[in-house]
GUDO-727328 format. One record per residue (C-alpha): residue in one letter; x negated, z negated, y. Coordinates in pm, whole numbers, padded with zeros to 5 digits, always signed. Example, Ala and Ser with C-alpha at 12.3 -4.5 7.8 and 13.67 -1.06 7.14 Angstrom:
! residues 2
A-01230-00780-00450;S-01367-00714-00106;
***
This chain:
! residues 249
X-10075-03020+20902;X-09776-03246+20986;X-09740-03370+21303;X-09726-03762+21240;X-09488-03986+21471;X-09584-04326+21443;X-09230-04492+21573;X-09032-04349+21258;X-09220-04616+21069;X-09148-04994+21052;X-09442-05162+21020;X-09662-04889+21205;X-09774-04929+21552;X-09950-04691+21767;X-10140-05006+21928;X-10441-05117+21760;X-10545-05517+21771;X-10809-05556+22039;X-11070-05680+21731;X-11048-05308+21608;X-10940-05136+21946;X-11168-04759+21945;X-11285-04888+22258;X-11435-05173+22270;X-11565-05139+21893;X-11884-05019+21716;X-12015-04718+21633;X-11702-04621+21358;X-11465-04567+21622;X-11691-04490+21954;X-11614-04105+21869;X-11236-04160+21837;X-11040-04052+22166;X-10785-04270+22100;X-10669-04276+22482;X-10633-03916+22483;X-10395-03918+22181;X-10162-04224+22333;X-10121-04007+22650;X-10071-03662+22464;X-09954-03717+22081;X-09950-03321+22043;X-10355-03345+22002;X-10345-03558+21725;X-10205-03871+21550;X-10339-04173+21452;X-10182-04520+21244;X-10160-04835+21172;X-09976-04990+20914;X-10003-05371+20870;X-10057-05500+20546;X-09813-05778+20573;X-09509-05528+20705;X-09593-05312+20366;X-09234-05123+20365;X-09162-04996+19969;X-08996-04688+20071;X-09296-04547+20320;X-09485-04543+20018;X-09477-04345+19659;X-09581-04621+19434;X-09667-04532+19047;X-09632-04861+18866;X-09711-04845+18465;X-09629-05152+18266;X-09715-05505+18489;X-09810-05365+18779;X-09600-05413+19107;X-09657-05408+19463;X-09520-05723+19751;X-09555-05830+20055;X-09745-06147+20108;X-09749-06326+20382;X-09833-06586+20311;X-10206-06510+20193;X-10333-06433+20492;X-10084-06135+20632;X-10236-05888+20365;X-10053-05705+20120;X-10064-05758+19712;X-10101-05473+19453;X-10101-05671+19124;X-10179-05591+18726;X-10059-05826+18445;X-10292-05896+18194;X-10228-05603+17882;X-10541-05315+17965;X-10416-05017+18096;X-10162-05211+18337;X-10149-05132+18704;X-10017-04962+19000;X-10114-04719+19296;X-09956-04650+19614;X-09941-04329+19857;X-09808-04351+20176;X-09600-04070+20336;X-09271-04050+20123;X-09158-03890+20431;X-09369-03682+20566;X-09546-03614+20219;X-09933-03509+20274;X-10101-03495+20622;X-10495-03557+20581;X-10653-03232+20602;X-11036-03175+20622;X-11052-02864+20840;X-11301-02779+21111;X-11220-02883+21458;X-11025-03178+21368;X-11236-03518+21278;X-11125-03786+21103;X-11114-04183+21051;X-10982-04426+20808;X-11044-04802+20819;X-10920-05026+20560;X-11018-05386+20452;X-10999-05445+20072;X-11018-05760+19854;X-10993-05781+19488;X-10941-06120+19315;X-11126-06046+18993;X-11381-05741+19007;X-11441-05759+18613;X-11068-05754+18532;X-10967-05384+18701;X-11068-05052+18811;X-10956-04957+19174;X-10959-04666+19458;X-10871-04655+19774;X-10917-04331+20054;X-10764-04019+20084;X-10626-03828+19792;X-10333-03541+19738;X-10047-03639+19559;X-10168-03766+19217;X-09964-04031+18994;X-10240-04148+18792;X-10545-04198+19070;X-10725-04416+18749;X-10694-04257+18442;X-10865-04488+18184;X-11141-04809+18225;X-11370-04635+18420;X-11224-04257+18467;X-11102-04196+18834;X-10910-03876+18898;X-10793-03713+19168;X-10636-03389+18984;X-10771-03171+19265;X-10914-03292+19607;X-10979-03670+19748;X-11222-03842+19925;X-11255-04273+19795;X-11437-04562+19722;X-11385-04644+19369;X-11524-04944+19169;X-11523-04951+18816;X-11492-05366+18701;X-11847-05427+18805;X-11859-05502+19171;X-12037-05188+19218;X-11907-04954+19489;X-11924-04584+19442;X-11839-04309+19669;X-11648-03957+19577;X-11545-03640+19722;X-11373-03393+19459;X-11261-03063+19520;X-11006-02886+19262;X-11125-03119+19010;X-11510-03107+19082;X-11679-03400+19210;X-11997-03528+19408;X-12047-03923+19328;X-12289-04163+19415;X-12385-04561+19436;X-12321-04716+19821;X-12534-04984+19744;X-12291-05233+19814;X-12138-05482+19552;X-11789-05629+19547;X-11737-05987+19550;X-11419-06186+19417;X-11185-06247+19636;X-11375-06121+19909;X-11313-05905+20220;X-11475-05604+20305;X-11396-05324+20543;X-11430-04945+20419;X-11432-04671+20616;X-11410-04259+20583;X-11548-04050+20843;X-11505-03644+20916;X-11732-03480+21195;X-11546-03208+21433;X-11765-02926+21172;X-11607-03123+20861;X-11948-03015+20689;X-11968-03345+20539;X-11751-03683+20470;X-11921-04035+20606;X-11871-04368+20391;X-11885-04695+20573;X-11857-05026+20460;X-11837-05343+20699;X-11872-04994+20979;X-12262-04957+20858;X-12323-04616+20732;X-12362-04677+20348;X-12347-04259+20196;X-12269-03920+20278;X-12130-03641+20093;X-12197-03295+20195;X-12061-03117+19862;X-11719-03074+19684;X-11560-03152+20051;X-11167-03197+19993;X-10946-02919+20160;X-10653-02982+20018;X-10359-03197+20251;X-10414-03553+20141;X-10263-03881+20200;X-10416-04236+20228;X-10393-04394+19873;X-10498-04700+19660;X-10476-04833+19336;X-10611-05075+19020;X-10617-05023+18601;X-10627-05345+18465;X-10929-05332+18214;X-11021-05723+18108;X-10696-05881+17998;X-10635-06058+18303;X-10362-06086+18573;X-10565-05992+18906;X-10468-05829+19236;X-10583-05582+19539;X-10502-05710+19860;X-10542-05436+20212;X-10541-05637+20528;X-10371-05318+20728;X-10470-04941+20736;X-10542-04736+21010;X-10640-04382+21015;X-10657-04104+21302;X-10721-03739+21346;X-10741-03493+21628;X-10554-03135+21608;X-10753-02804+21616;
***
């Protein structure tokens, strides 16, 4: 796994704001020794990477016909990923041009990421966001996610609906969170690893909304999102910042 250093990226911090500070949070982040790895980085890493500083060249981005990624400001310190209108338009981002992959489910070393997501118009794309291995086409076709081997997301295909996956060399375990997407409205998603990595946790607003005990990603992996347009409309994903953390075996 690659040791991440936080202070080679602009934009990432290795202070979290007190509203999500381990802490003095809930239940999502209780586990997360997050004073431990400030005072010894060698036991593990953790990030976060505001929306609004969304540097280009941290990220691999995949853009196919409209799509285009942008800082903005000016909408509330989030950052856009946008589709034009023609179907089949989009774009996904990967962070970690650097230091390429460094998610790894693995025994011994648990796992958060915390992410809050907004999509303008739900009917108008398909979108993903979590942990994924290098992959330039996340959303294949209206409706067909793919992660070409391992990945662990929340995926929504234009109907508000919010669906869970873990896939492992191409075979997947899927299921209905119960939770549907609004327009234009925020929601915070979260993916959680126990120490035995014998399962992956889905949260959504930090309630417990699924777990997936099969097809458990082993592959290195790197946080990722993404939209299809589907509808014919110009629409846009907007992450408010992204924050993830793991502990060394």
């Amino acid at each position: 796994m690659t040791n991440i250093n936080t202070r080679r990226y602009g934009g990432v911090t290795s202070q979290f704001d007190e509203d999500r500070n381990p802490l003095t949070s809930d239940a999502f982040w209780a586990d997360c020794p997050i004073d431990a790895i400030r005072q010894d980085p060698a036991i593990g890493y953790f990030l976060y990477i505001s929306g609004a500083s969304y540097v280009a060249d941290q990220w691999t981005q995949t853009t196919e016909a409209g799509g285009a990624t942008t800082n903005a400001d000016i909408l509330g310190g989030a950052a856009h990923i946008l589709s034009d209108g023609d179907d089949n338009d989009g774009t996904e981002i990967q962070f970690g041009t650097t230091n390429g992959e460094f998610c790894q489910f693995a025994t011994g070393q648990p796992f958060w990421l915390e992410v809050p997501i907004r999509i303008e118009l739900v009917a108008a794309v398909d979108a993903i966001w979590g942990v994924a291995n290098t992959d330039t086409d996340l959303v294949t076709d209206a409706g067909d996610f793919d992660v070409s081997a391992d990945g662990a997301f929340f995926a929504m295909a234009h109907d508000g609906d919010i669906d869970y996956y873990t896939e492992l060399a191409a075979s997947e375990t899927t299921g209905d969170t119960g939770f549907n997407m609004l327009n234009a409205t925020w929601a915070t998603y979260g993916i959680k690893v126990p120490t035995s990595a014998d399962r992956v946790d889905f949260y959504i607003n930090r309630s417990l909304v699924a777990s997936s005990t099969e097809n458990i990603p082993t592959a290195l992996m790197r946080p990722s999102m993404g939209i299809k347009n589907v509808a014919g409309e110009d629409t846009w994903i907007e992450w408010k910042y992204l924050q993830v953390a793991q502990l060394y075996a």
